[in-house]
Structure formats: structure tokens, C-alpha cells
C-alpha angles and dihedrals in degrees: 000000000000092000087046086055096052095045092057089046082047088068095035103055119123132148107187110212105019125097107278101011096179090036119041095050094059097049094054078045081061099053092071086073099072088051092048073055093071088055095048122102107253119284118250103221113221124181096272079060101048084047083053099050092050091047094062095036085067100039083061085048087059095058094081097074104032129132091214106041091157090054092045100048082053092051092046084052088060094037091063086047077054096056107043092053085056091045086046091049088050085059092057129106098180121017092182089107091052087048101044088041081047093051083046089054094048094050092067091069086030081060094042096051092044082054096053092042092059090052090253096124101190083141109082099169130134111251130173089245130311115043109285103182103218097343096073090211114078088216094050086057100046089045087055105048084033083061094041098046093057084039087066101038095051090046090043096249087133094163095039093053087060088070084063097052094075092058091043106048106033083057100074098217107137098189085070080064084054093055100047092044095054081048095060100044092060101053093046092040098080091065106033116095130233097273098050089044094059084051086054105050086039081063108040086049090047086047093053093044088054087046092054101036086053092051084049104046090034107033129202145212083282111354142160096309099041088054095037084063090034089059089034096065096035086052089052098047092057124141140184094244105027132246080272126251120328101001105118092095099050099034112038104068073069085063099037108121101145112016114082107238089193087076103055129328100226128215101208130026091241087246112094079202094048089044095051095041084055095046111032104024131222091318082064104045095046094048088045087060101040084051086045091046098043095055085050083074091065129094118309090251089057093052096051082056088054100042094066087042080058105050089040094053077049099062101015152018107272095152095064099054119084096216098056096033098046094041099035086044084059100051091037087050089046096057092036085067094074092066126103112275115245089250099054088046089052089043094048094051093047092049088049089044093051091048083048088052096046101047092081095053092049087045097059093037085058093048086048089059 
């Protein structure tokens, strides 16, 4: 019951007139995760753990050469929020409380857009374009019920995932479709045949074509070509070791060759791989995707989960917002849970490598007899 509290504060959480007002609230919300942590039974590390560990363990290395060390220690601050949610998650035996608080959160803002779409208007609050209920960016709020709808489907929550559809479609953000859409195809794709599977890819490819042709004829607040020449100059500005923790604000206009600073100075590349290959260099990158690699091999509910935090890290920042990473660290740890602890792995291999070590021997005593 108290995590299920905290998710639904999680989604709740909004402090009018301060810096961050969507933001900065959430992720002190998220910090009581780390306290619920000291409650929890004991996590059983598994191999995606001990990944995780070593990722942010380089990500800190790389503070000390980063152009931006303020903004990193900040960043390391919501990392370990991070982490604690994804250690609490790991604890957990049924996350069906946190998903259905988290589908009660997000119909708040579900209630305050339908509100605004019907020319109400009881919901005076700022918002960066359409309305956005208590995210204040249309796009924050879509990634989060995008992220609690599949949420509810893959754990078999059907009508509380309709609380979430408001928020998701009246924002206009079609990369939450996307999400929604990868989601789904994983869960359908273990019984459908060959045939049906090469429909479906055919699909899912022609609905990401008419995605990106709509961003490019109609354009939007940051759309297909903004991002094409954001990823263009971080790619190029590339190194072996990153720019170190928390420098792409300070350090890429440096880099920017294509993108047009004068618009908007960005704070992420809109790509969570793009950001950790700048930052944190190839180590990053490569122990991003071996933690990434090693939870697919999780439930097919858990991979649904992780298929829209994948198209979304894509396209966007998910990672950086509270909502989605808090929320998104406890279902991944959940279902991280399942996995085979580190020690049964180690004792597995040696047994096999033992077996290995033994079969000559039995082999030439058997051509001796």
C-alpha cells in the first residue's frame, strides 16, 4: 500500500510557481523510494543488477572530466533515484498496486484535458502548448500514460488502462502510438505464425513511414528534422571516453553544425542512447546495452514494458523525466526480479564446466575397457 501511495503521488505531483514545476516535485516523490527500500525484503542481485551497478559507476568516473560537473552531480542525484526505484521493483512479488495507483495518478490529468477539450476550462494551468493536465508538456504527459497504459495491458489491468487513453490521445504526441503499437506486437508476436508476423512488420514499418512523413510535411514544436540535425552534430562529436557526466548542456553548442541553436538550445539529444554514448563514451554505451540485453530476456509482459521504454528513448528523453524513469526503473526491476540470480548462473557454468573437464577422462576409461 505505501509504494502504491507514492506511485500515485508520483503522477500527482505539481508545485505552481516554483522552477520545474512538473518536474522537481517527482523526483523528491521518487526519492521515497529509496526510503520504502529500507522496508523491502533484501534484493536478490542477479546479473542485469550487478550491469547496472557498473553503468553508473562509470557514468560517476566520468565526472571527473566533465564540462558540466554541477549538472552532473545533479544528474548522479536522479540516477540513484533511479536506482533505488529499480532495486525496490526487484523486491517486489506483484506490481499490479503500483500500476493501477499509477493509472489513478494519470487520470487526474486524463480529467483535466477532457475538461479543456470540452471548453470548461477549470484547468487553468500553464502548460508548453496543448493542454498537458499536471505535466505542463503535452509530450511529458503522453510518455507517462503511454508508459502506464501498456503497463496495465501487459499486466492484465484492461479497464484500468482506459483512465490512461484521455491523457494519451488529446495530447497529440504520436510517438506515444508508437509505443503502444511496439508493446502490442510483442505481446501478439509469440502466437502469430510467419505469415502473420511479416504483416505485421510490414505494418508496424508503413506506420512508422506515415509517422515520419506527417512530422516532415506538417511539421511540429520539435519534430523529425529538428531531431535528424540534433542527432547529426552529437554523433559527430562522439569520443571513446564521453564528454563526462552532465556536459551536454554546456558542451554541445561547441558541436552544433546543423542544428540552429537560435531555436531552442536542447538539453538532451532526444535519443537516451545518443545521450549516454556523448556523455559517457563507448563504456557507456556498451554496458547500457548489455543491461538493456540482459532484462529482454525477462517475461513477455516485461518485454512489452520495455519495448515502449525503448521506442520512447528512441525519439525522446524518457530517462530524464521523473514520471516515465521512476515509474518505468520499478516495473523494469519487477520484472527483473524473475531472472536467475548471478550465483545460480556461476553455479550452473561451473557444474557444466566440470562435466566439460570430466568427459575425456570417461571417454578413455571407456576405450580402455
Amino acid at each position: 500500500m505505501p509504494a502504491a501511495l507514492v506511485t500515485f503521488a508520483l503522477m500527482v505531483a505539481y508545485w505552481p510557481g516554483i522552477s520545474g514545476a512538473a518536474t522537481t516535485p517527482r523526483w523528491g516523490v521518487g526519492v521515497l523510494f529509496a526510503l520504502l527500500l529500507f522496508f523491502a525484503p533484501t534484493v536478490n542481485l542477479r546479473r542485469v543488477h550487478w550491469l547496472g551497478l557498473a553503468l553508473i559507476g562509470w557514468l560517476l568516473v566520468t565526472l571527473i572530466w566533465s564540462e558540466g560537473r554541477a549538472d552532473g552531480v545533479d544528474q548522479a542525484a536522479k540516477l540513484l533515484t533511479i536506482a533505488c526505484a529499480f532495486a525496490f521493483g526487484s523486491t517486489l512479488h506483484d506490481v499490479r498496486a503500483i500500476v493501477i495507483a499509477a493509472c489513478c495518478g494519470v487520470a487526474v490529468s486524463s480529467a483535466l484535458v477532457i475538461l479543456d477539450a470540452i471548453g470548461i476550462g477549470l484547468s487553468a494551468l500553464p502548460s508548453y502548448g496543448a493542454p498537458a493536465g499536471l505535466f505542463y508538456n503535452p509530450d511529458w504527459m503522453a510518455s507517462a500514460a503511454a508508459l502506464v497504459f501498456v503497463a496495465a495491458i501487459a499486466t492484465g489491468l484492461w479497464r484500468w488502462s482506459a483512465l490512461a487513453v484521455p491523457a494519451l490521445l488529446l495530447s497529440g504526441y504520436r510517438t506515444a502510438g508508437l509505443e503502444v503499437i511496439a508493446a502490442v506486437a510483442v505481446m501478439l508476436w509469440p502466437s502469430l505464425d510467419r505469415a502473420k508476423r511479416a504483416i505485421g512488420v510490414g505494418v508496424m514499418i508503413a506506420g512508422a513511414a506515415a509517422f515520419a512523413g506527417y512530422k516532415i510535411v506538417h511539421g511540429a514544436d520539435f519534430g523529425i528534422t529538428e531531431r535528424w540535425a540534433l542527432w547529426h552534430d552529437t554523433a559527430l562529436a562522439l569520443t571513446v571516453f564521453g564528454h563526462g557526466f552532465g556536459s551536454f548542456w554546456e558542451s554541445f553548442p561547441h558541436y552544433a553544425q546543423t542544428f540552429d541553436l537560435a531555436k531552442s538550445r536542447p538539453e538532451h539529444p532526444h535519443n537516451e542512447w545518443l545521450w549516454l554514448a556523448y556523455e559517457g563514451g563507448i563504456p557507456a554505451l556498451a554496458l547500457g546495452v548489455a543491461f538493456a540485453v540482459a532484462l529482454v530476456r525477462t517475461s513477455i509482459a516485461g518485454r512489452a514494458v520495455l519495448a515502449a521504454l525503448f521506442v520512447e528513448s528512441c525519439l525522446f528523453f524518457p530517462f530524464h523525466l521523473p514520471a516515465t524513469a521512476i515509474l518505468g526503473a520499478v516495473l523494469a526491476g519487477h520484472f527483473a526480479g524473475g531472472l536467475e540470480p548471478v550465483g545460480a548462473v556461476a553455479r550452473g557454468s561451473r557444474l557444466s564446466l566440470r562435466a566439460w573437464l570430466y568427459w575425456p577422462r570417461r571417454a578413455v576409461g571407456s576405450g580402455r575397457a
